[in-house]
MMTF fields as JSON, N, C-alpha, C and O atoms, coordinates in Angstrom:
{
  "mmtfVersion": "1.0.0",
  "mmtfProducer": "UNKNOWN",
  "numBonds": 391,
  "numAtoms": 392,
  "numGroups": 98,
  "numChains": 1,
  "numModels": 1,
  "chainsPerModel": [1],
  "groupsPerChain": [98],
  "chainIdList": ["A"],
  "bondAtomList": [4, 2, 8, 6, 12, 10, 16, 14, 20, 18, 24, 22, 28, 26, 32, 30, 36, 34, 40, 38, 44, 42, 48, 46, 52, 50, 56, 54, 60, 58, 64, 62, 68, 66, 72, 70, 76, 74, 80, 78, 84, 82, 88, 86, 92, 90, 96, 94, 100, 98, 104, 102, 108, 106, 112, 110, 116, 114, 120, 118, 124, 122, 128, 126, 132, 130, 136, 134, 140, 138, 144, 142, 148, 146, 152, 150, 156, 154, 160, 158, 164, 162, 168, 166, 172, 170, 176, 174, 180, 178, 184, 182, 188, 186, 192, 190, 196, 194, 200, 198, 204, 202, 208, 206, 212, 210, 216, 214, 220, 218, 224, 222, 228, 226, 232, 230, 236, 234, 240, 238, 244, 242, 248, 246, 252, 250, 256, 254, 260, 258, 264, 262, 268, 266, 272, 270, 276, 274, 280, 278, 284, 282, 288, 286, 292, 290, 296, 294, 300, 298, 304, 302, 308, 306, 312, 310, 316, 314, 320, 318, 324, 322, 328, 326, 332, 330, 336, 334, 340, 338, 344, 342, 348, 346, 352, 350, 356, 354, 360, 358, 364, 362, 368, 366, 372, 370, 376, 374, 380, 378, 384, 382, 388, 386],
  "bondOrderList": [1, 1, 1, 1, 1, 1, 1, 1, 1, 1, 1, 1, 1, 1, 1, 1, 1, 1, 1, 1, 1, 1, 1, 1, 1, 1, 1, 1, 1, 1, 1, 1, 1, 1, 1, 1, 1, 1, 1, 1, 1, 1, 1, 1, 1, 1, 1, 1, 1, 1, 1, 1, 1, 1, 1, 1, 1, 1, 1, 1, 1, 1, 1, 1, 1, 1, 1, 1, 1, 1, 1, 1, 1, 1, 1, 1, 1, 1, 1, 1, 1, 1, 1, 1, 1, 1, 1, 1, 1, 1, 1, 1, 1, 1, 1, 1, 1],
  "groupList": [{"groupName": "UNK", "atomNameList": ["N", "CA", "C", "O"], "elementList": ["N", "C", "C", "O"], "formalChargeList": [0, 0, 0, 0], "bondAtomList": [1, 0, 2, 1, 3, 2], "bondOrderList": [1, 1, 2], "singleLetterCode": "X", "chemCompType": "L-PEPTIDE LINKING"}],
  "groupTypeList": [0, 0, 0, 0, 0, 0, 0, 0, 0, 0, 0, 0, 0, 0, 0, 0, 0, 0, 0, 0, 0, 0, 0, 0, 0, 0, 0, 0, 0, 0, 0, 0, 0, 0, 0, 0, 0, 0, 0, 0, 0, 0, 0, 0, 0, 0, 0, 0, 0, 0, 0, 0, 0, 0, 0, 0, 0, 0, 0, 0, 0, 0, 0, 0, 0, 0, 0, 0, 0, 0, 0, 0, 0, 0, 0, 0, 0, 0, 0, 0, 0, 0, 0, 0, 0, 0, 0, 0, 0, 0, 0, 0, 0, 0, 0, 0, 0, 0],
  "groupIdList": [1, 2, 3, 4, 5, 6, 7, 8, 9, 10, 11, 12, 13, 14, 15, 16, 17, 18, 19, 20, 21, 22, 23, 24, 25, 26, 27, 28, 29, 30, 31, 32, 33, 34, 35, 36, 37, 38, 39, 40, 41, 42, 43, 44, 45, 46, 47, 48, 49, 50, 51, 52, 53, 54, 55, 56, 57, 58, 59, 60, 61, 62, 63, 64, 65, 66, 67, 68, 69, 70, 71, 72, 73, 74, 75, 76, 77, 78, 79, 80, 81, 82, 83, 84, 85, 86, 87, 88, 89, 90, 91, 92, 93, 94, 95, 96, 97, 98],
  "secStructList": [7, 2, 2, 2, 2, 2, 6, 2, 2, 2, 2, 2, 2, 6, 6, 1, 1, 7, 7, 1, 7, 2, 2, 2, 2, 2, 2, 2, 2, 2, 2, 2, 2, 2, 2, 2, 2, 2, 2, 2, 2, 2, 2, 2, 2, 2, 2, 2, 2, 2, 2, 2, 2, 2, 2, 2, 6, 6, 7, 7, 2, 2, 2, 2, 2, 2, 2, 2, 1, 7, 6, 6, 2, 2, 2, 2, 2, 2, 2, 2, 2, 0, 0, 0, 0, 0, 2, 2, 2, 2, 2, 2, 6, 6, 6, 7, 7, 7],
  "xCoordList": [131.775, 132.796, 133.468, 133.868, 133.582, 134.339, 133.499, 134.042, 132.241, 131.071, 131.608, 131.941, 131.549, 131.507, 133.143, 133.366, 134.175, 135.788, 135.463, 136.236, 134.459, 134.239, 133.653, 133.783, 132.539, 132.101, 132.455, 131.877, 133.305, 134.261, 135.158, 135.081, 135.866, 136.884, 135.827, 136.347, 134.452, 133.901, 133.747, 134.085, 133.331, 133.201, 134.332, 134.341, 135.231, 136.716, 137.242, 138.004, 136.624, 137.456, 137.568, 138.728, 136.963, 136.81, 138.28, 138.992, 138.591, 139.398, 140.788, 141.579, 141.004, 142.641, 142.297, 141.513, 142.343, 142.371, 142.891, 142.141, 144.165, 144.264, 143.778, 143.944, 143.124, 142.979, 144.149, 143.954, 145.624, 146.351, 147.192, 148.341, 145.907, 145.598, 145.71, 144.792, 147.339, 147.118, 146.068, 145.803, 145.583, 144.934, 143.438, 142.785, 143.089, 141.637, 142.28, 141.838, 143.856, 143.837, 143.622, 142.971, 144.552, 144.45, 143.106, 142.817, 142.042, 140.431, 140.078, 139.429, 140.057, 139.793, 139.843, 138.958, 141.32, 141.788, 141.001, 140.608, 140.682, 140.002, 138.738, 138.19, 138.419, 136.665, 136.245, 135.426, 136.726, 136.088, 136.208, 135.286, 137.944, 138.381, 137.413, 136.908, 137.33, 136.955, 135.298, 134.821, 134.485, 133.009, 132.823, 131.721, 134.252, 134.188, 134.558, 134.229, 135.384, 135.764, 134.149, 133.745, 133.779, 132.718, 131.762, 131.42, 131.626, 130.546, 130.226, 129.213, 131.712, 132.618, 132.126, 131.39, 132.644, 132.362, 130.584, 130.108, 130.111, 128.711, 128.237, 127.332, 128.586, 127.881, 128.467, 127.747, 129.64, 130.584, 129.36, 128.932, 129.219, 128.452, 127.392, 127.02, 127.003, 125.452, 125.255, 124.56, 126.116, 126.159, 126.532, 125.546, 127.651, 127.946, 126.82, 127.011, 126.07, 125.175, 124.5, 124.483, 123.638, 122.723, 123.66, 123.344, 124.731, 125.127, 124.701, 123.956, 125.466, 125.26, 123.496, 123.199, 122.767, 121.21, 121.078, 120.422, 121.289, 121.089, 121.765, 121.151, 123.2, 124.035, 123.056, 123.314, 122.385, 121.948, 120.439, 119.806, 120.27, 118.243, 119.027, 118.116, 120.263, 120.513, 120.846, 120.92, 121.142, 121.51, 122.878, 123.203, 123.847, 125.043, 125.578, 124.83, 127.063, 127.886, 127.545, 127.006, 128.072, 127.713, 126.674, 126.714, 125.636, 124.353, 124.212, 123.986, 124.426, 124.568, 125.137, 124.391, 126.583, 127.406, 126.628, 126.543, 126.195, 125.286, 124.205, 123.971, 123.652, 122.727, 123.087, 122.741, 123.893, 124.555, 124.812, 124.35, 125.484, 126.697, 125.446, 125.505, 124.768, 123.338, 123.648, 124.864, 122.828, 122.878, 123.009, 123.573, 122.146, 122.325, 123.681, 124.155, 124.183, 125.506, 126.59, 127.423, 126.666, 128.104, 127.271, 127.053, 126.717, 126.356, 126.887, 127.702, 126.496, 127.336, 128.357, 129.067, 129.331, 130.437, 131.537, 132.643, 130.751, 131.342, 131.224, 132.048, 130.151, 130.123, 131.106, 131.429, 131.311, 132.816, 133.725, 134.664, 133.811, 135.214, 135.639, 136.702, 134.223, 134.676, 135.083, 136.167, 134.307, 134.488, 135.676, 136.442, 136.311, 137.71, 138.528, 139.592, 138.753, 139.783, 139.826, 140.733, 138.957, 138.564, 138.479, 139.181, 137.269, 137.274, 138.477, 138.209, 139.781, 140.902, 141.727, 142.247, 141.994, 142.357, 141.924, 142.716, 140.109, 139.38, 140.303, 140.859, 140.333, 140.331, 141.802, 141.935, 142.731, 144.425, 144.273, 145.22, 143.526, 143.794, 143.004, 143.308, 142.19, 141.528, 142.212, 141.982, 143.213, 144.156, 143.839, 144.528, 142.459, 142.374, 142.955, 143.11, 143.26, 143.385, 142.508, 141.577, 142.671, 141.308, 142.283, 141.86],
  "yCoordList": [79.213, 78.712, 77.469, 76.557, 77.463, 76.296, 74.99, 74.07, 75.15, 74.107, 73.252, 72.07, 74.364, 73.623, 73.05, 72.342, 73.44, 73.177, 71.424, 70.507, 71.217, 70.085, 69.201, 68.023, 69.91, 69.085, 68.612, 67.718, 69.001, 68.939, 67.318, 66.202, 67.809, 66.942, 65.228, 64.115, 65.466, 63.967, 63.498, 62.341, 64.234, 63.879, 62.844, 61.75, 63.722, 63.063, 61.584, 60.689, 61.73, 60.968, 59.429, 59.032, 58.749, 57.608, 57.482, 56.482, 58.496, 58.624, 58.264, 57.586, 58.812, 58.572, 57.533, 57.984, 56.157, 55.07, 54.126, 53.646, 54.03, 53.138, 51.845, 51.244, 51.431, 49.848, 48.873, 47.668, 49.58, 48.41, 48.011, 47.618, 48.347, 47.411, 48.306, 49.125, 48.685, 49.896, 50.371, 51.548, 49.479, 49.165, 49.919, 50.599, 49.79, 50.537, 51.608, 52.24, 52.013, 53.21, 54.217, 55.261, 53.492, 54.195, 54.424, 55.417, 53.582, 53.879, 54.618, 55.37, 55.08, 55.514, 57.28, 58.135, 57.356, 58.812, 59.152, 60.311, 58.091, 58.832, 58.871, 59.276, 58.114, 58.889, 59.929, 60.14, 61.126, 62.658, 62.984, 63.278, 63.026, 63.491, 62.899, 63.541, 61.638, 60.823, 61.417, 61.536, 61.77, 61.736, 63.27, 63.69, 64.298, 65.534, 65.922, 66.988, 64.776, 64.986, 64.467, 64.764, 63.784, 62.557, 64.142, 64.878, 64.158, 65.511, 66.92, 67.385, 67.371, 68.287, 67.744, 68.317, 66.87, 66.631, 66.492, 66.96, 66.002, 65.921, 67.529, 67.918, 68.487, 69.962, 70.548, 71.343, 70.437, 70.92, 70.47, 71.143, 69.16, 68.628, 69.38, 69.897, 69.443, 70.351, 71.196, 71.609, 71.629, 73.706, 73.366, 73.552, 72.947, 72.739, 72.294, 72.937, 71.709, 71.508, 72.417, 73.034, 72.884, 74.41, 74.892, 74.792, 75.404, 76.647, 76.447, 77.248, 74.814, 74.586, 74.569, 74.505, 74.64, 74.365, 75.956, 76.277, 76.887, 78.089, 78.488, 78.922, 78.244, 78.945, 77.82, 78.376, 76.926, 76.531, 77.11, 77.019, 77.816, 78.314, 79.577, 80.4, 80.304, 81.465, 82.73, 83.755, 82.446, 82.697, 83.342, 82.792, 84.81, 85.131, 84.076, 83.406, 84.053, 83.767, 83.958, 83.193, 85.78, 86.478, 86.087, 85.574, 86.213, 86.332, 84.698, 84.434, 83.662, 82.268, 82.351, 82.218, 82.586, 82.43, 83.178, 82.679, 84.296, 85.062, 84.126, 83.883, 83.698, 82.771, 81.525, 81.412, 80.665, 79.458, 80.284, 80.127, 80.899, 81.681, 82.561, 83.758, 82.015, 82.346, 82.727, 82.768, 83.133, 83.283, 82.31, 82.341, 80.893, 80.022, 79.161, 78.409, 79.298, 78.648, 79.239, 78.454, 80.59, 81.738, 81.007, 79.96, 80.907, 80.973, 79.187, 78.913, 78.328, 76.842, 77.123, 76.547, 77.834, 77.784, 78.33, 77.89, 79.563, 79.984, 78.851, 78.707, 78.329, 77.379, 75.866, 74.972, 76.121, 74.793, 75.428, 75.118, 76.605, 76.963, 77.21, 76.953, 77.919, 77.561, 76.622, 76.521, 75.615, 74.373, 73.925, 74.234, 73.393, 73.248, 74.021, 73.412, 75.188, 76.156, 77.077, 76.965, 77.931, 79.236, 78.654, 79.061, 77.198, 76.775, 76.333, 75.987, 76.147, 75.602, 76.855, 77.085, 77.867, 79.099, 79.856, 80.297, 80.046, 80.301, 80.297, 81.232, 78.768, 78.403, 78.521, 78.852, 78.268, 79.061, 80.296, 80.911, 80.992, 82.312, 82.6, 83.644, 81.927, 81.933, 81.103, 81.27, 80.06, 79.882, 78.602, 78.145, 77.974, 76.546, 75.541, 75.629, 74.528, 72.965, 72.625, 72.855, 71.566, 70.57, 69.402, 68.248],
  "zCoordList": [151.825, 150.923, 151.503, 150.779, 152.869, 153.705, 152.943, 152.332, 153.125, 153.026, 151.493, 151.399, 150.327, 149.561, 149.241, 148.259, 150.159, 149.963, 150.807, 150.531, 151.64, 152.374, 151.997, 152.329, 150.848, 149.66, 148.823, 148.205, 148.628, 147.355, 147.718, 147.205, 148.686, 149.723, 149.825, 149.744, 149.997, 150.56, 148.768, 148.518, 147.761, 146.83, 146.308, 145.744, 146.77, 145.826, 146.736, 146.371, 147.813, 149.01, 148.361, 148.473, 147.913, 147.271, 146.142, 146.239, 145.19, 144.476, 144.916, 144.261, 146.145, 146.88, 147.466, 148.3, 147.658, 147.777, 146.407, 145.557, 146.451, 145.078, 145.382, 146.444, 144.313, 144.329, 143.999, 143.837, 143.891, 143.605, 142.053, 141.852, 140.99, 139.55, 139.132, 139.188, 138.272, 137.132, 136.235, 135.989, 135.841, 134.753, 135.354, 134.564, 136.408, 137.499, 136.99, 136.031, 137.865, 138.278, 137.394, 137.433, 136.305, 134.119, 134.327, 134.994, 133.816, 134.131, 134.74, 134.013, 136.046, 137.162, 136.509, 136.55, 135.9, 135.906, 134.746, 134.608, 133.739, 132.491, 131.893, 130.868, 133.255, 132.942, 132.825, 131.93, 133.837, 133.261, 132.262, 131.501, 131.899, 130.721, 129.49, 128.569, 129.738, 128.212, 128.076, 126.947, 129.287, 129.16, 128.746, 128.395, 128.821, 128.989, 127.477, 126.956, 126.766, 125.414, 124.309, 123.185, 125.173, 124.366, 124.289, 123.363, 125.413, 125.399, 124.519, 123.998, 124.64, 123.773, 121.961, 121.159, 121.877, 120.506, 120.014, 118.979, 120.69, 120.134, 120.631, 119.893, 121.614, 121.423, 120.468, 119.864, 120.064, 118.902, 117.292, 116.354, 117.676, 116.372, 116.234, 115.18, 117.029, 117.229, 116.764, 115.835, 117.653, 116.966, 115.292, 114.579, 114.612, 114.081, 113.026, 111.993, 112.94, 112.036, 111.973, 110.908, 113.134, 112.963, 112.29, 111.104, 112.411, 111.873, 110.346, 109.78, 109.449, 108.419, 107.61, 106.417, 108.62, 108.156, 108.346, 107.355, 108.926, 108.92, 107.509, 106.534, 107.601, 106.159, 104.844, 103.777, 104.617, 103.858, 103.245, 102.194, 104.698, 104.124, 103.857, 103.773, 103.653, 103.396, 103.781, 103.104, 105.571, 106.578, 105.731, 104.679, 106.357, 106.339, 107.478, 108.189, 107.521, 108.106, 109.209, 110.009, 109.37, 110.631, 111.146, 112.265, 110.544, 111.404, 112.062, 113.243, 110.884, 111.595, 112.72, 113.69, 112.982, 113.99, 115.411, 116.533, 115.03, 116.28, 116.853, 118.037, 115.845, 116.171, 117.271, 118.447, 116.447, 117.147, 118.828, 119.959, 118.388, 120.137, 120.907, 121.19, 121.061, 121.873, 122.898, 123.089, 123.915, 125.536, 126.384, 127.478, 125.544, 126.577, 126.246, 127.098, 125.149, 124.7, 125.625, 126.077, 125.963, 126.292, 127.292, 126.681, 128.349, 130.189, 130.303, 131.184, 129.595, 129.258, 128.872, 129.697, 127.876, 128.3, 129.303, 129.616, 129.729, 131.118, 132.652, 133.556, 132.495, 133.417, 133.277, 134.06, 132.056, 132.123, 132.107, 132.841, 131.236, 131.932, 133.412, 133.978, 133.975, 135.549, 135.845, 136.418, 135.533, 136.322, 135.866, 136.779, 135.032, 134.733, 135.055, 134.95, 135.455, 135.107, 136.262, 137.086, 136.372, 137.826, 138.999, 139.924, 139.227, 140.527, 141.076, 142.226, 140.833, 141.321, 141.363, 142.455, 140.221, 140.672, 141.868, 142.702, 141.945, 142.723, 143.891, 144.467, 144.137, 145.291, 145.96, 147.139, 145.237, 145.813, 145.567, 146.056, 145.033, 145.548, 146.908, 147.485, 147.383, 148.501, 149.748, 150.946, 149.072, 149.799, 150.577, 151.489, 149.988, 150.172, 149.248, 148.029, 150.091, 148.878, 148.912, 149.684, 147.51, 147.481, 147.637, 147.689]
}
């Protein structure tokens, strides 16, 4: 666990260095967010259409929605919610910083 708290740490290391130039730093902070929203919306679209091409050949609701919320959909969204959310809990409850 140390390993990847050290991994973590060289990843980011670049980040705490301001360059100075608000305007970087604005940039700087909203790339994840923006590539994480950009992302969000086109899997949203996705699903979102299957569901509609399923409810169109005559598909129920229910059964659409089962469909869409697959196995590999729930294991992708558990893995962002980790990653946003648990790995930082995770990790104060383990009683490291990042």
């Amino acid at each position: 666990m140390q390993a990847d708290v050290v991994e973590s740490k060289a990843l980011y290391a670049h980040a705490s260095q301001p360059s100075g130039v608000k305007r970087v730093e604005a940039l700087r902070a909203s790339v994840r967010p923006i590539i994480t929203y950009a992302f969000f919306i086109l899997f949203a679209t996705v699903k979102t259409a299957a569901l509609f091409k399923l409810l169109d050949q005559g598909v129920d609701l229910t059964s659409g929605l089962i469909a869409v919320w697959d196995v590999e959909t729930q294991a992708l969204f558990a893995a962002v919610m980790s990653f946003w959310f648990g790995q930082r809990a995770l990790a104060k409850y383990r009683g490291y910083r990042s």
